[in-house]
C-alpha positions, 0 to 999 in steps of 0.5 A, spaced: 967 406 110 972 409 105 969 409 098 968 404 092 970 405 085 968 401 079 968 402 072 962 400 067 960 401 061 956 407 059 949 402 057 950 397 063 949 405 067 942 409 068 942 414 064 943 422 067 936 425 068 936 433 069 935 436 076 929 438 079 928 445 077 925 449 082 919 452 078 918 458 083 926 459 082 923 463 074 917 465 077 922 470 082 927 471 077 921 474 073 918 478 077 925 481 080 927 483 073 920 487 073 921 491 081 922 498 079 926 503 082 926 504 090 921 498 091 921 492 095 920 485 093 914 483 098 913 475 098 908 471 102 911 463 105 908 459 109 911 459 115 919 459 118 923 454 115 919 457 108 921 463 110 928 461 110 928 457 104 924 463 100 931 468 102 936 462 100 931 463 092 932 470 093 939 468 093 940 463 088 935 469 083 940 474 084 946 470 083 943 468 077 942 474 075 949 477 076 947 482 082 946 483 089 940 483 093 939 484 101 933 479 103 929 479 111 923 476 113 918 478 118 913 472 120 911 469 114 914 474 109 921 476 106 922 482 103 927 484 098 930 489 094 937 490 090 943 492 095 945 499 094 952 498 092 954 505 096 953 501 102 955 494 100 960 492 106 967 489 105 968 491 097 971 497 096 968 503 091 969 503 084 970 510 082 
């Protein structure tokens, strides 16, 4: 079915509500700020499709804070920790 479009006035529409805001997005961003050098993020799920959600955060978290992050998971837990840009794959070296 192709798309309908239609034109109407803004007071005869809802207004725009904001997006649900993920609260443990804030949380994460909080506390990889805080990771110290050489250390790895711990994050406990609960369960396999909460593990891959909290990897997909953890991407969202390090885009948000501008940088590179590697993330795994063993069972219920994901680990992460700031890529090391020495052996980042595809992205030639600064110099």
């Amino acid at each position: 079915m192709p798309l309908q479009f239609s034109q109407r006035r803004a007071e005869d529409v809802p207004s725009a509500t904001a997006g649900k805001v993920n609260p443990d997005l804030g949380r994460l961003i909080y506390e990889m700020k805080q990771l110290a050098p050489g250390m790895v993020l711990e994050i406990e799920t609960e369960g396999g499709k909460s593990a891959r959600s909290t990897k997909m955060l953890v991407s969202k978290a390090a885009k948000v804070l501008d940088t590179q992050w590697r993330h795994w998971s063993e069972g219920d837990r994901v680990f992460a920790q700031p890529a090391d840009p020495s052996k980042r794959r595809g992205q030639a070296k600064k110099t």
